[in-house]
Z-matrix of the N, CA and C atoms (Angstrom, degrees):
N
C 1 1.456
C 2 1.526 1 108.71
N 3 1.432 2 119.81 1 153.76
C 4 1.401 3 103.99 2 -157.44
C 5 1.833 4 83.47 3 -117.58
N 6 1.101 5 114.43 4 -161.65
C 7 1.424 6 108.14 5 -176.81
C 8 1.698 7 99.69 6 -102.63
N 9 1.934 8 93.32 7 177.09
C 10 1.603 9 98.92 8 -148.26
C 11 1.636 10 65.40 9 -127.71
N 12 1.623 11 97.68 10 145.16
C 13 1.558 12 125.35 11 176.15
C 14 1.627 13 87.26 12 -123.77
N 15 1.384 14 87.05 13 146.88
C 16 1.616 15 107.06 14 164.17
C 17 1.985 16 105.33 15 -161.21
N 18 1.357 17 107.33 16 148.79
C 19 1.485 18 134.13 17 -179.08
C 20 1.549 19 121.19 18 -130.12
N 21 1.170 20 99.71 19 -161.10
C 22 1.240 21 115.97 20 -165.05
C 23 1.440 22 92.33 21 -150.60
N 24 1.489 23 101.98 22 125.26
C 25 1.785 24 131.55 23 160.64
C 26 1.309 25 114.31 24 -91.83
N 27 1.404 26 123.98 25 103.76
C 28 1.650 27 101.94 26 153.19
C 29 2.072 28 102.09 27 -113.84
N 30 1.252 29 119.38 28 -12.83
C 31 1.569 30 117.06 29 174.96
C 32 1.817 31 97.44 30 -141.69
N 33 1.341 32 88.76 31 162.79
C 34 1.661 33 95.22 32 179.98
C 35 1.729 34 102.79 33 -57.87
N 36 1.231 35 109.70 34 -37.19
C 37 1.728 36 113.68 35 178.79
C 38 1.489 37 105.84 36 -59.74
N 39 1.533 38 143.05 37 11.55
C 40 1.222 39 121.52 38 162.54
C 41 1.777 40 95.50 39 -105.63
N 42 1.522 41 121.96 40 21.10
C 43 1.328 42 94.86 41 -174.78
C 44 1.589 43 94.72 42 -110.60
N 45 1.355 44 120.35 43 147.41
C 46 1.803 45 111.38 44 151.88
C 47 1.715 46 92.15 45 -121.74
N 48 1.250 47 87.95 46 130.33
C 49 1.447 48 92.67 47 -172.44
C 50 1.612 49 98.61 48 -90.70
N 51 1.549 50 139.57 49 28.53
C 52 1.210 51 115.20 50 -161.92
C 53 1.796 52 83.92 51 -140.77
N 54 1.303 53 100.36 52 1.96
C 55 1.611 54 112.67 53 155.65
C 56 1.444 55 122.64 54 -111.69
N 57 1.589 56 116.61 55 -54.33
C 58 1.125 57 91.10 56 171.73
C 59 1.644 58 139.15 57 -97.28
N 60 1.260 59 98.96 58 19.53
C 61 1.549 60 124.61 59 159.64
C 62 1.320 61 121.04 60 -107.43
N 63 1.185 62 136.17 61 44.88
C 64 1.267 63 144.39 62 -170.67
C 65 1.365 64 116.56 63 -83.93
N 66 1.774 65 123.82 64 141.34
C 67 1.350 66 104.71 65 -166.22
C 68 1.429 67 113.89 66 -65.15
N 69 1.010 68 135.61 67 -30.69
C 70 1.307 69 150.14 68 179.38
C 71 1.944 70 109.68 69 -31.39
N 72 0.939 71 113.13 70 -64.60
C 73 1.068 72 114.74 71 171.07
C 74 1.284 73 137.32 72 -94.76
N 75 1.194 74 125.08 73 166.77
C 76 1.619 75 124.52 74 -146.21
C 77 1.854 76 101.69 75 -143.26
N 78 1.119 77 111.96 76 -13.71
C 79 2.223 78 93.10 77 138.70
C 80 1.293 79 117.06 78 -144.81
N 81 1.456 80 102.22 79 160.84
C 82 1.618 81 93.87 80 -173.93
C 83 1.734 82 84.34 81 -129.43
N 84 1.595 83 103.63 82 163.54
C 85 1.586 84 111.27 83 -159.28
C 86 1.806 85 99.68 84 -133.98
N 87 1.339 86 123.07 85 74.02
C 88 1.723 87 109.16 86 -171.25
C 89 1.561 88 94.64 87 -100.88
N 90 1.698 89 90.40 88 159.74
C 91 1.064 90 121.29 89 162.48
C 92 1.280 91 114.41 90 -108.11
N 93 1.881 92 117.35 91 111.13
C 94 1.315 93 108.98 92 167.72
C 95 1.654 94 110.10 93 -116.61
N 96 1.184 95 103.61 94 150.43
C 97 1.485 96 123.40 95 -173.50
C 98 0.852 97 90.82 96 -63.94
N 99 1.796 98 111.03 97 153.04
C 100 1.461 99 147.02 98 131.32
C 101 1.339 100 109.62 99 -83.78
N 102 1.346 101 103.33 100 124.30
C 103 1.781 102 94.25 101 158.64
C 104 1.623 103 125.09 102 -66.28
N 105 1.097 104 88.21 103 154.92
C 106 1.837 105 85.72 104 -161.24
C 107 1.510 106 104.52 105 -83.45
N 108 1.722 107 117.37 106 -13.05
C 109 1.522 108 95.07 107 -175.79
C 110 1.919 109 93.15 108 -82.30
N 111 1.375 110 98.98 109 142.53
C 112 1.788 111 105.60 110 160.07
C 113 1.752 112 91.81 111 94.23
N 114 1.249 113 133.86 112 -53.56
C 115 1.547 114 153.42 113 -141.99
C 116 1.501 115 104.42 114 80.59
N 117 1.013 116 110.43 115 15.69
C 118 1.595 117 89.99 116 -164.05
C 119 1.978 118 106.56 117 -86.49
N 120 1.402 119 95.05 118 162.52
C 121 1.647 120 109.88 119 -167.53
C 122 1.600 121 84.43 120 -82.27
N 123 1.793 122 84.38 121 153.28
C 124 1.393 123 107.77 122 175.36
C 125 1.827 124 95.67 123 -97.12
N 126 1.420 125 124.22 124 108.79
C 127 0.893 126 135.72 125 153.35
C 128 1.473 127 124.98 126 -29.85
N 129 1.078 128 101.29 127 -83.50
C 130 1.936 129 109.89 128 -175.60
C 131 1.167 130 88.76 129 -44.82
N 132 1.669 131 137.86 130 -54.43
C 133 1.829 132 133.86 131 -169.40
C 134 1.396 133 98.45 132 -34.51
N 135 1.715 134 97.87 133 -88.30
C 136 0.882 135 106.28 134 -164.12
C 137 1.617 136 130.42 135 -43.84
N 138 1.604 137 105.89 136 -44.37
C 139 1.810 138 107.91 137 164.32
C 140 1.572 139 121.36 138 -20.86
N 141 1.432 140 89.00 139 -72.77
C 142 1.768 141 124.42 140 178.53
C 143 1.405 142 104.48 141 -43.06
N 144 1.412 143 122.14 142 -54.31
C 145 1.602 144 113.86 143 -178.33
C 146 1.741 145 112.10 144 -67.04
N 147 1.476 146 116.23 145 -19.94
C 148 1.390 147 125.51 146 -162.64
C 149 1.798 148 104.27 147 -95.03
N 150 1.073 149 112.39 148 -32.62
C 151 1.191 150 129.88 149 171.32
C 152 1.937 151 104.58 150 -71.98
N 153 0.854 152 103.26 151 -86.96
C 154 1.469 153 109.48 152 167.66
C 155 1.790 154 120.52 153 -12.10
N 156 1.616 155 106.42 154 -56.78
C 157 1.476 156 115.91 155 177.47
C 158 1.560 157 100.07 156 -66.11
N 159 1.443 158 122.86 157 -42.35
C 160 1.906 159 120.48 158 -156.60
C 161 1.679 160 81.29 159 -78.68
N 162 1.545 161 125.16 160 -37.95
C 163 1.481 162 80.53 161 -171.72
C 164 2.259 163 107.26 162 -85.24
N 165 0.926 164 87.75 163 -4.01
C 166 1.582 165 90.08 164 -178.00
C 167 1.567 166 94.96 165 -64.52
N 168 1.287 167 135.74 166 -32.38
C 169 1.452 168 141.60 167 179.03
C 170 1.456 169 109.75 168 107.74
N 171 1.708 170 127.87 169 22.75
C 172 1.237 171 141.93 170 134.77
C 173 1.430 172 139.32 171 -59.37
N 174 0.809 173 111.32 172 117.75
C 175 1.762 174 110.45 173 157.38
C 176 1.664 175 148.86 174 -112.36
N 177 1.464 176 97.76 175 125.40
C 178 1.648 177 86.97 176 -170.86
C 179 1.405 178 133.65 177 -55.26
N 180 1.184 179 123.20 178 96.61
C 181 1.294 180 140.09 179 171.18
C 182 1.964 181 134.15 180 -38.12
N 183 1.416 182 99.14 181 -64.15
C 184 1.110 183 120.64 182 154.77
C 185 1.757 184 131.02 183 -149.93
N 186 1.160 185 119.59 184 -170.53
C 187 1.395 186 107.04 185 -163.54
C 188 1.486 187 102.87 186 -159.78
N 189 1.355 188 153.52 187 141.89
C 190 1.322 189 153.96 188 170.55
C 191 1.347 190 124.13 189 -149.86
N 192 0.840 191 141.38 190 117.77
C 193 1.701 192 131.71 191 173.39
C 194 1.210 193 109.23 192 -68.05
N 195 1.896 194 115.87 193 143.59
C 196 1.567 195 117.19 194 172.02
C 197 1.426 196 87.37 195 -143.32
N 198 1.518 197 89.32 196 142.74
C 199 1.590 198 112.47 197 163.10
C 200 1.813 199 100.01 198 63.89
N 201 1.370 200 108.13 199 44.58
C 202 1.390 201 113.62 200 -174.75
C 203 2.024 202 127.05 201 3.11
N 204 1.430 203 83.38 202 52.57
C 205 1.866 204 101.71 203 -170.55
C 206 1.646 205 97.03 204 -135.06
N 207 1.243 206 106.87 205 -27.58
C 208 1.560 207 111.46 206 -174.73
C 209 1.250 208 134.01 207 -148.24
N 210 1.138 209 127.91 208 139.07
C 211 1.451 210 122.50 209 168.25
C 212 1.226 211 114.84 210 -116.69
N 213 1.515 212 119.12 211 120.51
C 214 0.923 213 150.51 212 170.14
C 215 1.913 214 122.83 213 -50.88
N 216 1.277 215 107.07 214 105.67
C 217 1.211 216 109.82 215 -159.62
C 218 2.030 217 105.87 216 -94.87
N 219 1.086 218 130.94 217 101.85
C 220 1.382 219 118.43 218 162.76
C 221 1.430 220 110.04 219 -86.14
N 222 1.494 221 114.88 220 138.10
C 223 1.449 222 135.74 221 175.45
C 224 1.387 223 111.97 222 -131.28
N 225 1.241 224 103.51 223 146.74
C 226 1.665 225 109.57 224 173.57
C 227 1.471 226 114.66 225 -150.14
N 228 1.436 227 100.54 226 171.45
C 229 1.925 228 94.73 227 -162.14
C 230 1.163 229 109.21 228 -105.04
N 231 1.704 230 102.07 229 129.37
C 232 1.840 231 102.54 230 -174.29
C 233 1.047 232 105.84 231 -33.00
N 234 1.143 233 149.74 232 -64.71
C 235 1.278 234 128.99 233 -169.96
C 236 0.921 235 130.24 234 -26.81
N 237 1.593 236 130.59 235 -46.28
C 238 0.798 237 117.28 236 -179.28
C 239 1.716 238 126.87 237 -92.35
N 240 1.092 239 119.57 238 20.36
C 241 1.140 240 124.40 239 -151.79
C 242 1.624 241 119.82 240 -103.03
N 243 1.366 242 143.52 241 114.89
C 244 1.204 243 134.30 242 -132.75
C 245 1.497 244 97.79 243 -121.29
């Protein structure tokens, strides 16, 4: 198992997808913001980060909000995926 990276999203400018989607590893763990007025998810964000991983050769796995600021994104690499 190779090691698991995880971050923090608050704009597409905190992602490089050619680091933290690297082939090397096989899950990635983000945190993307909610904006705090309403809780509600930033759509286009979130899209953009989801889009970003499928072409990096990730897929979103599961997803949860914590501490109603974020939802927590698990991804993993087709490859590995059964």
């Amino acid at each position: 198992m190779t090691e698991q990276v995880s971050g923090v999203v608050e704009s597409l400018e905190d992602l490089d997808p050619r680091v933290v989607f690297a082939s090397h590893r096989h899950q990635v763990i983000l945190a993307v913001r909610i904006t705090p007025v309403f809780n509600t998810l930033d759509l286009g964000l979130a899209a953009a980060v989801i889009d970003t991983a499928n072409q990096a050769g990730f897929a979103l796995v599961r997803e949860q909000t914590f501490r109603d600021e974020w939802l927590l994104c698990v991804f993993e690499a087709y490859d590995d995926l059964d």
